[in-house]
Rosetta silent file (secondary structure, phi, psi, omega in degrees, C-alpha in Angstrom):
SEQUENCE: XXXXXXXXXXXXXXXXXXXXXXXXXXXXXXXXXXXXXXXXXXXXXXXXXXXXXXXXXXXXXXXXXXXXXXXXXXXXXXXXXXXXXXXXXXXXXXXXXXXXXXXXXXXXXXXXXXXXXXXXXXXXXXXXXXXXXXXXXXXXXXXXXXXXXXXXXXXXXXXXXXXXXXXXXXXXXXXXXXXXXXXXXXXXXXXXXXXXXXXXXXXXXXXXXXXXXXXXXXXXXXXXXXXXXXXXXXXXXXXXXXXXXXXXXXXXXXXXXXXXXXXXXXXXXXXXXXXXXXXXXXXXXXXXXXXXXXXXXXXXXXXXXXXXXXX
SCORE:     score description
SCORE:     0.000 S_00000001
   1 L     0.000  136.256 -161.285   22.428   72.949  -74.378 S_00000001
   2 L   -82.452 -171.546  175.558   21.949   71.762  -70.518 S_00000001
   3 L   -88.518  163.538 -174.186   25.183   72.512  -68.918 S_00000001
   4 L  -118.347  133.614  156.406   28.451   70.194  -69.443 S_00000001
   5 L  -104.457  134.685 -165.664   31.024   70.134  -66.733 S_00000001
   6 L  -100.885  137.386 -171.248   34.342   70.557  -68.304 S_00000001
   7 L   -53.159    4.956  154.818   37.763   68.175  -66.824 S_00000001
   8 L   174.369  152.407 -157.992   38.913   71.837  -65.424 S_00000001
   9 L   -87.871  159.792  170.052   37.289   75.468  -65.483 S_00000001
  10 L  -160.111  160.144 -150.117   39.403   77.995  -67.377 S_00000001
  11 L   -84.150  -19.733 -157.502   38.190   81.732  -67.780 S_00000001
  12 L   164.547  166.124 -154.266   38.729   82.125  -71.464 S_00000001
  13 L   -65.642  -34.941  134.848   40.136   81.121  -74.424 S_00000001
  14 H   -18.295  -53.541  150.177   43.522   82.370  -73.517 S_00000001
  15 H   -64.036 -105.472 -120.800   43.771   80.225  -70.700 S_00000001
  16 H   -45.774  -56.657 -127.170   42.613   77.266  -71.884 S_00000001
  17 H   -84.202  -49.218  162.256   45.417   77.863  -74.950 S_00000001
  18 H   -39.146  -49.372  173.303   47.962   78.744  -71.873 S_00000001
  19 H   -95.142   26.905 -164.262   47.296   75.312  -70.453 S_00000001
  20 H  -123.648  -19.391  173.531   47.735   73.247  -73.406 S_00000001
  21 H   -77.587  -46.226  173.202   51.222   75.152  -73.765 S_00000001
  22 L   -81.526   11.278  131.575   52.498   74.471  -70.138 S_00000001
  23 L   -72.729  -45.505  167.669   51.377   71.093  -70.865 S_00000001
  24 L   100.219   19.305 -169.716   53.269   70.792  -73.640 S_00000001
  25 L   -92.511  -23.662  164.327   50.603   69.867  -75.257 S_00000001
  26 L  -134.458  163.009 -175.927   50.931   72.858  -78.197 S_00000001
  27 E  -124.605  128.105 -177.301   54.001   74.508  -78.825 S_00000001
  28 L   -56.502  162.125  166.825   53.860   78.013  -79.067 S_00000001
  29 L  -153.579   16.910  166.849   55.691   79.548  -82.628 S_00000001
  30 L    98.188  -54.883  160.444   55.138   83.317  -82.005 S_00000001
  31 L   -47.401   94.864  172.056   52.107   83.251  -84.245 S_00000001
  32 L   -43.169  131.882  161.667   48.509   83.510  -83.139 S_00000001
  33 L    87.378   -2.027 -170.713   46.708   80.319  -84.595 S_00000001
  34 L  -139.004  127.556  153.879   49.985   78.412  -85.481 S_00000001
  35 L  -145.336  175.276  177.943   51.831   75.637  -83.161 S_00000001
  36 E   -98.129  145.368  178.885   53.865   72.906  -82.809 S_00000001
  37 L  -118.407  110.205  172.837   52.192   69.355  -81.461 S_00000001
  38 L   -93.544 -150.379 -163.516   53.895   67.602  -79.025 S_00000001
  39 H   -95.300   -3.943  150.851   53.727   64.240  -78.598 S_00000001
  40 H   -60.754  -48.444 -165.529   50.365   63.470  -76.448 S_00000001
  41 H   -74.696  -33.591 -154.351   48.435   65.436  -78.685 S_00000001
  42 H   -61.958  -33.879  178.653   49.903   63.917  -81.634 S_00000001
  43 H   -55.330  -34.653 -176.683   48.985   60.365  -80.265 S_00000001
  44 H   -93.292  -40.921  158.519   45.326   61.257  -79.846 S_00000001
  45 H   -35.051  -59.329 -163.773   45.248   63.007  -83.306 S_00000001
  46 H   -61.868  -51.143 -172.180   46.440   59.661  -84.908 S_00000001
  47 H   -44.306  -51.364 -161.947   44.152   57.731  -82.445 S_00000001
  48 H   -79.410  -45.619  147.099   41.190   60.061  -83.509 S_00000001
  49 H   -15.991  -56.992 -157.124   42.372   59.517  -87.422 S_00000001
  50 H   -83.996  -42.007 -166.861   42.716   55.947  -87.413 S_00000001
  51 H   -53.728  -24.098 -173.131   39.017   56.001  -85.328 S_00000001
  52 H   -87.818  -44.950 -174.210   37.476   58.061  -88.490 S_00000001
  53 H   -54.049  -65.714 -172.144   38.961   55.441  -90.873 S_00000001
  54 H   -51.805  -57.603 -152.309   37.098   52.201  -88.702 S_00000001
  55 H   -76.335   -1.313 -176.395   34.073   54.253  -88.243 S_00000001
  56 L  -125.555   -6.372 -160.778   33.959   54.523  -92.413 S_00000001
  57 L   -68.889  -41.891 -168.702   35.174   51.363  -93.110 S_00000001
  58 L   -66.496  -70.069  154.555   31.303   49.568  -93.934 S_00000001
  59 L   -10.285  -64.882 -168.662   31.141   52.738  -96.855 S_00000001
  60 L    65.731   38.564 -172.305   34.241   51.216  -97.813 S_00000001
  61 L   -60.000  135.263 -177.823   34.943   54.727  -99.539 S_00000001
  62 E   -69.406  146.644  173.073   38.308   55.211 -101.944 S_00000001
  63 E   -64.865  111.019  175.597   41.264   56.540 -100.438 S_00000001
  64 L  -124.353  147.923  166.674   42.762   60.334 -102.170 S_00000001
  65 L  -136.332  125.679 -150.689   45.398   62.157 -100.364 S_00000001
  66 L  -141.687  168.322 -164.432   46.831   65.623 -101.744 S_00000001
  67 L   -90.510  159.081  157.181   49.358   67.861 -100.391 S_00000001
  68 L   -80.032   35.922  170.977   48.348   71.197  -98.434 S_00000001
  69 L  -153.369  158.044 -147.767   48.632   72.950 -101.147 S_00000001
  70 L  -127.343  142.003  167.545   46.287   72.662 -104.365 S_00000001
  71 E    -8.692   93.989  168.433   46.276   74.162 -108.313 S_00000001
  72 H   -52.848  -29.338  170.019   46.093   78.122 -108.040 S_00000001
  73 H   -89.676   -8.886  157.641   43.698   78.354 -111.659 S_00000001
  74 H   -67.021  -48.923  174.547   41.740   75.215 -109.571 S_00000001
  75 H   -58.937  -65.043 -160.299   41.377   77.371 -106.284 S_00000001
  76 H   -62.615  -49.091 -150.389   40.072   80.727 -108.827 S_00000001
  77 H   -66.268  -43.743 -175.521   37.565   78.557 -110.569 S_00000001
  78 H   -20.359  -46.535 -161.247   36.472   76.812 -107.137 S_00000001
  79 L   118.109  -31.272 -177.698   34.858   79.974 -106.570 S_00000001
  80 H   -44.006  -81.104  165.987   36.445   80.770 -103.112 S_00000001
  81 H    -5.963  -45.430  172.016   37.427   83.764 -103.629 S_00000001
  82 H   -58.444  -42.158 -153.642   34.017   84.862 -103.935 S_00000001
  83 L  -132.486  -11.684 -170.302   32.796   84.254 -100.836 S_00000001
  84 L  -162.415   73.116  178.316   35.538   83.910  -98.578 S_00000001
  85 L   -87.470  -30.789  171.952   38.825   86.389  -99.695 S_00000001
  86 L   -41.555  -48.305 -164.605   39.303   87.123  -96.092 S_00000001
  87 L   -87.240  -33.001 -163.179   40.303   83.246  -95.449 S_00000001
  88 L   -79.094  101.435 -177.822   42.426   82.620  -98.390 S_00000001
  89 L   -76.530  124.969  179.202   46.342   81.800  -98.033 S_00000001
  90 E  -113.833  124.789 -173.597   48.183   82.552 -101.328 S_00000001
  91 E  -101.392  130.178 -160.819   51.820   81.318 -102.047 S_00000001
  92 E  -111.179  163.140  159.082   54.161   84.022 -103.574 S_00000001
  93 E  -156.733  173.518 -157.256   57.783   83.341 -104.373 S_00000001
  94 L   -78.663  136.363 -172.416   61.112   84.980 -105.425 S_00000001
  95 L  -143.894   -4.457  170.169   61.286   84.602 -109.306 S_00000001
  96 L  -114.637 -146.883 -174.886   63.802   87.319 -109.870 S_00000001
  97 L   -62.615  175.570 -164.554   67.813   88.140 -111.346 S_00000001
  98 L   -70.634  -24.889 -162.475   70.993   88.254 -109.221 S_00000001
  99 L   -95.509  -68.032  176.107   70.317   92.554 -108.674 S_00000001
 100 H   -24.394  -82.324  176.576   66.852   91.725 -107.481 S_00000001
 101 H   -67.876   19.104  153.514   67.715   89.417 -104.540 S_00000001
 102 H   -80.860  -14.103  175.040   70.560   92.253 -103.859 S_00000001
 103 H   -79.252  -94.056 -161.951   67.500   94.562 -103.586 S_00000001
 104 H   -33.656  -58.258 -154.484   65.697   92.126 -101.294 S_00000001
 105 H   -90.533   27.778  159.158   68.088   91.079  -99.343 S_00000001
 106 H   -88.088  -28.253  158.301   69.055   94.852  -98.726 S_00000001
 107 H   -65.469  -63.772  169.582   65.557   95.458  -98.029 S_00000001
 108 H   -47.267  -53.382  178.737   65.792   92.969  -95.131 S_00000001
 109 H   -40.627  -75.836  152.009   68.874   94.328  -93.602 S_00000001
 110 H    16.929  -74.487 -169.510   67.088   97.239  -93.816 S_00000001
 111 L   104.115   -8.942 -175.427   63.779   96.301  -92.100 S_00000001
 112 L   -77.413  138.930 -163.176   62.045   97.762  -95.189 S_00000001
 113 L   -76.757  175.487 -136.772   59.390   95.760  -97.014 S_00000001
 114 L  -152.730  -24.254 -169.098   60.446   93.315  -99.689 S_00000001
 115 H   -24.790  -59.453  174.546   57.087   92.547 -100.836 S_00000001
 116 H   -36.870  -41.061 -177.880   57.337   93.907 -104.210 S_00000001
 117 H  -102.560   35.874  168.302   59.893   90.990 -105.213 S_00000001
 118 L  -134.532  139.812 -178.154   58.279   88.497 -104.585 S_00000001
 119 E  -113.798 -154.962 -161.167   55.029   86.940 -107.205 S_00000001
 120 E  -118.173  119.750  179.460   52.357   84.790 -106.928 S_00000001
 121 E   -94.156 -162.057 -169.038   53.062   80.760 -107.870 S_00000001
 122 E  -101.175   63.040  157.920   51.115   78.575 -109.307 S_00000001
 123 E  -156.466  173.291 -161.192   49.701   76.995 -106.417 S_00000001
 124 E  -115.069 -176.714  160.558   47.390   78.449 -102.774 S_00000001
 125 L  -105.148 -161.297 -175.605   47.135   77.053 -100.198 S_00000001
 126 L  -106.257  146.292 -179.536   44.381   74.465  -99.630 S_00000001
 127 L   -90.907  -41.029  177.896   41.031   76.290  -97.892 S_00000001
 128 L  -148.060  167.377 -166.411   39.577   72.453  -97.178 S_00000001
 129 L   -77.935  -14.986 -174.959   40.597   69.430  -97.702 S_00000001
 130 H   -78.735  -25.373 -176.577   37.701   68.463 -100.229 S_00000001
 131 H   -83.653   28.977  167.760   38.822   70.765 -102.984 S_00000001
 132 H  -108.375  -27.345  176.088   41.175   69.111 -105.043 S_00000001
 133 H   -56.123  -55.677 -179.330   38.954   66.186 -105.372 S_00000001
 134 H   -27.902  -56.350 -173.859   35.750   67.521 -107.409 S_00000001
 135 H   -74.156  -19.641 -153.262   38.292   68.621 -110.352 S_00000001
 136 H  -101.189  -59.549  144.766   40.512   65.359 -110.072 S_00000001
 137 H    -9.032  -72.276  177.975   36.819   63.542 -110.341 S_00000001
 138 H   -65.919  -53.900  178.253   35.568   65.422 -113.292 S_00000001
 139 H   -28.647  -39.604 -165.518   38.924   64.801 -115.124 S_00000001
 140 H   -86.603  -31.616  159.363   37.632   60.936 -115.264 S_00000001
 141 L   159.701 -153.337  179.656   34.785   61.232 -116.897 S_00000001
 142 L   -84.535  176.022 -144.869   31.005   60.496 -115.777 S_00000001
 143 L  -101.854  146.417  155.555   29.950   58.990 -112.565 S_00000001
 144 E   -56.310  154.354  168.089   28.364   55.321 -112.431 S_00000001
 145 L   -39.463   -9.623 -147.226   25.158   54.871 -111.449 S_00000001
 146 L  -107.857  -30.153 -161.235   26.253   53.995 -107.852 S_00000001
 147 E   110.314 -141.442  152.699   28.335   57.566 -107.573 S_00000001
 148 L  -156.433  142.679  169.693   31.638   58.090 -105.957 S_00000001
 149 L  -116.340   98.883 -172.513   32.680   58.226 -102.038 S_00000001
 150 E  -134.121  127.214  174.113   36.057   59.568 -101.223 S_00000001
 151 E   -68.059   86.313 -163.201   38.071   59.850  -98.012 S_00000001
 152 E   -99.785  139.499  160.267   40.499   62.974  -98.063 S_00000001
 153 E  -125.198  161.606  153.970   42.879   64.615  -95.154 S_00000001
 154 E  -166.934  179.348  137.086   44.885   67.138  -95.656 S_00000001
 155 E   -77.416  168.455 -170.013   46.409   70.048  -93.662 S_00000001
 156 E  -165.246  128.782 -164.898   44.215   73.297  -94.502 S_00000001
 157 L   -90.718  131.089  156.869   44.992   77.112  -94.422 S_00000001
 158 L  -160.167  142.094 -129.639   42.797   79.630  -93.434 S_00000001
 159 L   -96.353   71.284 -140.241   43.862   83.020  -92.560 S_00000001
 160 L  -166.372   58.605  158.772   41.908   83.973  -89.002 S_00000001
 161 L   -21.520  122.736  166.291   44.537   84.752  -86.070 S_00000001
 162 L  -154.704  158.715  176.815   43.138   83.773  -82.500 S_00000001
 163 L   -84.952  -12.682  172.533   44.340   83.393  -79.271 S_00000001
 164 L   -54.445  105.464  178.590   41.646   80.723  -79.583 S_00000001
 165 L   -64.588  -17.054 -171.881   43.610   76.960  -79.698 S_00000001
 166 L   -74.860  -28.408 -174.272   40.124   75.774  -81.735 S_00000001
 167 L  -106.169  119.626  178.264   40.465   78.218  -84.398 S_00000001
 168 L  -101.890  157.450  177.632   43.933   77.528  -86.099 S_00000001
 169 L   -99.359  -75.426 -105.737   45.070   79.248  -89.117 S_00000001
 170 L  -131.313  122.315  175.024   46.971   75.694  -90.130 S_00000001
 171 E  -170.686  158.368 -178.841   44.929   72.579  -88.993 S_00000001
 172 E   -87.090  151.935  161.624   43.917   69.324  -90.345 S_00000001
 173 E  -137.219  140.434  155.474   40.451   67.986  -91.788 S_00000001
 174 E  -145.816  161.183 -140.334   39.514   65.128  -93.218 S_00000001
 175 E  -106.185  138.270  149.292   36.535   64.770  -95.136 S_00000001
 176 E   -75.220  121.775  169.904   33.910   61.692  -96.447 S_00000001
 177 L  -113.642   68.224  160.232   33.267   63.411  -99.938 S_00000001
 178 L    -7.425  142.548  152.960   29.739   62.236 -101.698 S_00000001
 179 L  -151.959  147.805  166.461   29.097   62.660 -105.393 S_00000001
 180 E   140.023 -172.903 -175.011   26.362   61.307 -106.907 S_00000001
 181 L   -44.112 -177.799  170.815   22.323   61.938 -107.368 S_00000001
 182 H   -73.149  -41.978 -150.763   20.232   64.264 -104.620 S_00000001
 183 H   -95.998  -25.591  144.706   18.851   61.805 -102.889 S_00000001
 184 H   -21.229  -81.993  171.543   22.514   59.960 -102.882 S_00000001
 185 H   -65.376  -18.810  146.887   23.908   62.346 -101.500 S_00000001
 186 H   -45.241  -57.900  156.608   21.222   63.498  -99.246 S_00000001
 187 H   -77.591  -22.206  178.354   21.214   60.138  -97.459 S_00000001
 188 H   -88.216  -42.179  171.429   24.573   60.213  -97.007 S_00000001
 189 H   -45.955  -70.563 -175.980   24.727   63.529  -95.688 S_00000001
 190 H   -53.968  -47.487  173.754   21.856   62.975  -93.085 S_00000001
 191 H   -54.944  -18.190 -167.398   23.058   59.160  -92.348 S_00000001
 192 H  -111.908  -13.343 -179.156   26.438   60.623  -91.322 S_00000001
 193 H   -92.167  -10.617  152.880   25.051   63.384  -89.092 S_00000001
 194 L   -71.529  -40.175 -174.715   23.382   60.603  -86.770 S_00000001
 195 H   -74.011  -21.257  167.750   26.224   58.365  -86.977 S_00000001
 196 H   -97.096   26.469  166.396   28.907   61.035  -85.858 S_00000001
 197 H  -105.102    1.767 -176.465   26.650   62.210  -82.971 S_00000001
 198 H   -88.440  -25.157  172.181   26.272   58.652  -82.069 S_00000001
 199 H   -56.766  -55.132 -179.102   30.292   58.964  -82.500 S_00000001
 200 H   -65.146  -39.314 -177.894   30.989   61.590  -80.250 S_00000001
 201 H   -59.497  -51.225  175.576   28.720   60.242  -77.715 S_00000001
 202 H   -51.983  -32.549 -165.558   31.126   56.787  -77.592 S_00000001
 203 L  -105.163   47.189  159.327   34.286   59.360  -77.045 S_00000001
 204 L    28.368   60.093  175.669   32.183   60.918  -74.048 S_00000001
 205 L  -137.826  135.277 -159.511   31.932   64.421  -75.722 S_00000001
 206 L   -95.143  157.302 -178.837   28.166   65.805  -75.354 S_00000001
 207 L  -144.490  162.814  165.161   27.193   67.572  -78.694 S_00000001
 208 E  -165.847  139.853  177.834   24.615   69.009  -80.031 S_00000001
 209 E   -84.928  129.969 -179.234   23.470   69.502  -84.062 S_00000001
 210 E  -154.981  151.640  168.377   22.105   72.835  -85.555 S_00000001
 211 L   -55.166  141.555  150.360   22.010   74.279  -88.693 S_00000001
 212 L  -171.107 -168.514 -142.959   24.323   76.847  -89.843 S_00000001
 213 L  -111.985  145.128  133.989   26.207   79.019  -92.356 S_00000001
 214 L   -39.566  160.852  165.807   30.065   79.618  -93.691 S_00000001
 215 L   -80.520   82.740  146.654   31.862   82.949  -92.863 S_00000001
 216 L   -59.883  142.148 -168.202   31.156   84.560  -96.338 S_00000001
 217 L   -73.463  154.100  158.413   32.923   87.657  -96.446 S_00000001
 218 L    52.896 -169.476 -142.905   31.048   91.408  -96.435 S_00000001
 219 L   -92.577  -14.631  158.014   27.147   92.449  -96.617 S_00000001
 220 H   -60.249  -68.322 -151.641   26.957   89.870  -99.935 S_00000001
 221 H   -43.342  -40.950 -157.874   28.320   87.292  -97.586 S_00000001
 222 H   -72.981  -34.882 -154.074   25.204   88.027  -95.215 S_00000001
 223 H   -94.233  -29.294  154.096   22.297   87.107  -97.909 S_00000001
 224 H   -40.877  -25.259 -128.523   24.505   83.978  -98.707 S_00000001
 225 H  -114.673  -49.263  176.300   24.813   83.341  -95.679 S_00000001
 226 H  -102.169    7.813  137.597   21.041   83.174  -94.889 S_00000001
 227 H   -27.990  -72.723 -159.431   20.687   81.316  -97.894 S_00000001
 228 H   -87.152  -35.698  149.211   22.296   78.619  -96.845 S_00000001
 229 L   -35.913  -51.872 -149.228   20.495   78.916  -93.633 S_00000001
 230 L  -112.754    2.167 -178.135   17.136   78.733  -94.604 S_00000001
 231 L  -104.265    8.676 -157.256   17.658   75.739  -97.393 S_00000001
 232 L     2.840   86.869 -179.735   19.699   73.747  -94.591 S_00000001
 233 L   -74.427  -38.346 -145.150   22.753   73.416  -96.778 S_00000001
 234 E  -133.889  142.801  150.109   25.045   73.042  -93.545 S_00000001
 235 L  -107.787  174.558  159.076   25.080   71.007  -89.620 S_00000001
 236 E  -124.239  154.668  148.934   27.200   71.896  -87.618 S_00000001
 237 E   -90.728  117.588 -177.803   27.876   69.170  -84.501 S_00000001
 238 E   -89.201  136.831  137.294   28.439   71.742  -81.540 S_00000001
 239 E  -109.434  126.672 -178.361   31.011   71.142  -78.760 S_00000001
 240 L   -75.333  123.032 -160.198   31.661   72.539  -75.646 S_00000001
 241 L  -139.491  -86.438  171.911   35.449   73.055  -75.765 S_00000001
 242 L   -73.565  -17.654 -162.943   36.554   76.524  -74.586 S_00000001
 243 L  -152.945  123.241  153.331   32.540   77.999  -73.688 S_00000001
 244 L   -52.503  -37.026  164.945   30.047   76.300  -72.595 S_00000001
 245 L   -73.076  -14.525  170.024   28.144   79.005  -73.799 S_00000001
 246 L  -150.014   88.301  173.535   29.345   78.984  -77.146 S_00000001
 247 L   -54.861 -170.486 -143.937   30.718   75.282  -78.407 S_00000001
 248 E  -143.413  111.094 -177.255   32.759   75.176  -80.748 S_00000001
 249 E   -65.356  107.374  175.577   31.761   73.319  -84.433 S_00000001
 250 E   -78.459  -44.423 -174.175   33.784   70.087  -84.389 S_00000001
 251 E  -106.168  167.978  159.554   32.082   68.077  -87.332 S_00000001
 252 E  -157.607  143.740  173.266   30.082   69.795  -90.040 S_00000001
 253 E  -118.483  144.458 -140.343   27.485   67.866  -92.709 S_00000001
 254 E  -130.881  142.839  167.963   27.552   70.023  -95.596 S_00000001
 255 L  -131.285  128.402 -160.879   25.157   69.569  -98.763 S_00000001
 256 L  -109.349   14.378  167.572   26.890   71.799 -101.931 S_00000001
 257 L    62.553 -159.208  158.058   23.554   71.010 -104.522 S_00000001
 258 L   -73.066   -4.370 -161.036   25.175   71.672 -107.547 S_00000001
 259 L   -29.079  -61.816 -122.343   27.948   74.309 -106.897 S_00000001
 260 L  -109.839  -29.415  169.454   30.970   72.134 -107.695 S_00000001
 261 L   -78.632  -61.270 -171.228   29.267   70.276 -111.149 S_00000001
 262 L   -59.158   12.218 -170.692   28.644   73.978 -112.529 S_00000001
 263 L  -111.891  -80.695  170.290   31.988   74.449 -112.073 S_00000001
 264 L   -91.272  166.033 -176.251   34.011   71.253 -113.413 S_00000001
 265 L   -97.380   58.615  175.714   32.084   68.692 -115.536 S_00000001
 266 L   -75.855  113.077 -164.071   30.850   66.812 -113.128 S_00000001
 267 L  -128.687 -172.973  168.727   28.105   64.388 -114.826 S_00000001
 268 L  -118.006 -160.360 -166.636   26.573   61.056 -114.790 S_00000001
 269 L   -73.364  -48.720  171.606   26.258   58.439 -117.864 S_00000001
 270 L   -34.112  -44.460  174.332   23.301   60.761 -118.899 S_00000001
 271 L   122.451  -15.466 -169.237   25.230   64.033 -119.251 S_00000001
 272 L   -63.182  177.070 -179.235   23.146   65.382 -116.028 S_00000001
 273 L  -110.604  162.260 -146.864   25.108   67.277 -113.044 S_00000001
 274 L  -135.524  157.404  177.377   25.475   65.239 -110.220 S_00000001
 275 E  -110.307 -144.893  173.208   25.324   66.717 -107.002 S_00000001
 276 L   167.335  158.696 -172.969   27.364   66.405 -104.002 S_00000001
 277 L  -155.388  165.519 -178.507   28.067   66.952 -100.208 S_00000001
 278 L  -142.579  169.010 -170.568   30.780   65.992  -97.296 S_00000001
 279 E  -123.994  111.994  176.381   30.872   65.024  -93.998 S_00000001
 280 E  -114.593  131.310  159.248   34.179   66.984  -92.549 S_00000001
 281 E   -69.883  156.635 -149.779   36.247   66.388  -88.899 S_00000001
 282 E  -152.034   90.398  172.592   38.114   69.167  -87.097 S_00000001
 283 H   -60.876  -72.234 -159.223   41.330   67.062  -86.219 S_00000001
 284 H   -53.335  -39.137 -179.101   42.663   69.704  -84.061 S_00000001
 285 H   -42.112  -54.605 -159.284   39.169   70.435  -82.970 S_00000001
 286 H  -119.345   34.413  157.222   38.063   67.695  -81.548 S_00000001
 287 H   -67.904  -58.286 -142.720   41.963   66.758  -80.298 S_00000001
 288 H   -84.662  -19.582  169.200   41.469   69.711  -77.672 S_00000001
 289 H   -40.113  -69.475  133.800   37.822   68.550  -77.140 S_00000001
 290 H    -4.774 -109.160 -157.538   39.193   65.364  -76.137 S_00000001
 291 H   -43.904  -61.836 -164.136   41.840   67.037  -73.763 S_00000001
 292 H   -76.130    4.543  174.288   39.507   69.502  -72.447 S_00000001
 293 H  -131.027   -1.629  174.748   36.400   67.142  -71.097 S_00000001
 294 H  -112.240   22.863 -173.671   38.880   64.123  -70.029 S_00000001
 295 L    89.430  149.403  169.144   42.142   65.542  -68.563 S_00000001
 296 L   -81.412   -4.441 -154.721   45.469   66.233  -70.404 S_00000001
 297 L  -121.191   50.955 -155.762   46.603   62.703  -69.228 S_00000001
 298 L   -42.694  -14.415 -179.055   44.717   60.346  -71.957 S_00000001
 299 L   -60.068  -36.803 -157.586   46.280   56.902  -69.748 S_00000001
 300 L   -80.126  -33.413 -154.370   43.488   58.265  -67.457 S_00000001
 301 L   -49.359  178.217 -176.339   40.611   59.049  -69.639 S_00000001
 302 L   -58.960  140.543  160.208   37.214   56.715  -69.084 S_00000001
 303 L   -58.720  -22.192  167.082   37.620   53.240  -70.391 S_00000001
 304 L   -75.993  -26.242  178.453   35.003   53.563  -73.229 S_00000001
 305 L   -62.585  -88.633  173.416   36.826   56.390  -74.826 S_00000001
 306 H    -3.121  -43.210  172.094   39.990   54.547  -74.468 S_00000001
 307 H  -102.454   15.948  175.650   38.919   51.591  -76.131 S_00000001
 308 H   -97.888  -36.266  160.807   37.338   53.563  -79.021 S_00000001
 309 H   -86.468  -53.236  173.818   40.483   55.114  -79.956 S_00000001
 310 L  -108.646   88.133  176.949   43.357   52.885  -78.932 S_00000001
 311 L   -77.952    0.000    0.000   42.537   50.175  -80.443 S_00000001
């Protein structure tokens, strides 16, 4: 990547994350990886949101929207687990008698752990925003010849504390989700990784596309990992956001083969598995991108950006 001059130098990731607080731009909550939005970024969020919808509109793809948090026996079958227990937010709650929460909340007084009372319900949190669809899909039956294309947001959990504002443990994505044949899917995948670098390029953010892997967990994780590598499963769209030297993946075009049909019953009129792949955004991501190669003061930014988002 030649070098990019960034709308002010900052030494590390720490800073940068310092001057999006005394902006007022994230609101600290005590938690690495967790904030509060205040109301510039929130504007440019929506702005960048509404910009993904127009930029999708000729797909004319159906609309699904799910809460951030998704089936707990859908999340075990997904498979996640497998590959990425490290990442995975699980929601427990209090389920017992009147003596119990006198234990707990005696435990608290305390200072003493509490853990113990509390179990696991039946739902996770969501790891991406694409995984409630695949199962909600297969529920209807087989796929038309043409396939199916569906536009998904959510918020999305993933457990990976940083002082880093790009890596959040709570952050939004929203996803273009493919289904349909290989070469379906295939086209769509590749057609969408020219059209968002032609994308980025309008909101005056320099990028640059490479191959690359998920964080699968442990020394399995590694031969998945170059797996997925050497079959180019995954892009990444690179940005320079805190390091020039190391961008930061804002977009990613993802191809999943069959993974998600062996799973759920995904088929076509034939009975075959269907494959599938997504094209996902980094809301937050490529929010601080934004912030970090135009200024904190978006009235100011360039006029083509400006008119790309607030339309």
């Amino acid at each position: 990547m030649s070098r990019v001059e960034l709308a002010f130098p900052v030494s590390s990731a720490a800073a940068f994350r310092a001057e999006l607080i005394a902006a007022g731009l994230l609101i600290p909550t005590g938690v690495d990886g967790l904030y509060g939005r205040g109301a510039a970024y929130e504007t440019v969020a929506d702005a960048l949101e509404a910009a993904i919808t127009r930029l999708a509109a000729a797909d004319a793809p159906e609309r699904m929207r799910f809460p951030p948090v998704m089936s707990r026996q859908e999340f075990i079958a997904s498979g996640y687990l497998k590959g990425f227990p490290h990442l995975a937010g699980t929601v427990n709650c209090f389920c017992g008698n009147e003596a119990d929460h006198r234990r707990m909340l005696a435990c608290i007084e305390a200072g003493e752990d509490w853990d113990d009372l509390q179990q696991p319900s039946e739902v996770v949190v969501t790891p991406a925003a694409c995984y409630p669809v695949y199962p909600v899909v297969a529920a209807q039956g087989p796929l038309a010849e043409a396939g199916r294309l569906v536009d998904v947001s959510s918020y999305c959990f993933r457990h990976e504390p940083s002082v880093d504002p790009c890596r959040m443990q709570m952050f939004r994505m929203r996803e273009l989700v493919r289904i349909g044949s290989e070469a379906q899917v295939l086209a769509f995948r590749d057609g969408w990784m020219a059209r968002a670098s032609r994308w980025l390029e309008t909101l005056g953010l320099p990028s640059t596309t490479a191959p690359a892997s998920d964080p699968f967990f442990g020394r399995g994780g590694k031969i998945m990992a170059a797996g997925q590598m050497e079959q180019l499963l995954k892009f990444e769209l690179l940005v320079p956001v805190g390091s020039t030297s190391e961008p930061t993946a804002c977009i990613s075009c993802n191809y999943h083969m069959t993974h998600f049909s062996e799973i759920w019953p995904l088929r076509d009129a034939a009975g075959g598995m269907v494959r599938s792949g997504c094209v996902a955004f980094g809301i937050e991501r490529l929010t601080l991108a934004l912030f970090r190669h135009h200024g904190f003061d978006a009235r100011l930014w360039p006029a083509g950006v400006r008119a790309e988002l607030f339309v």
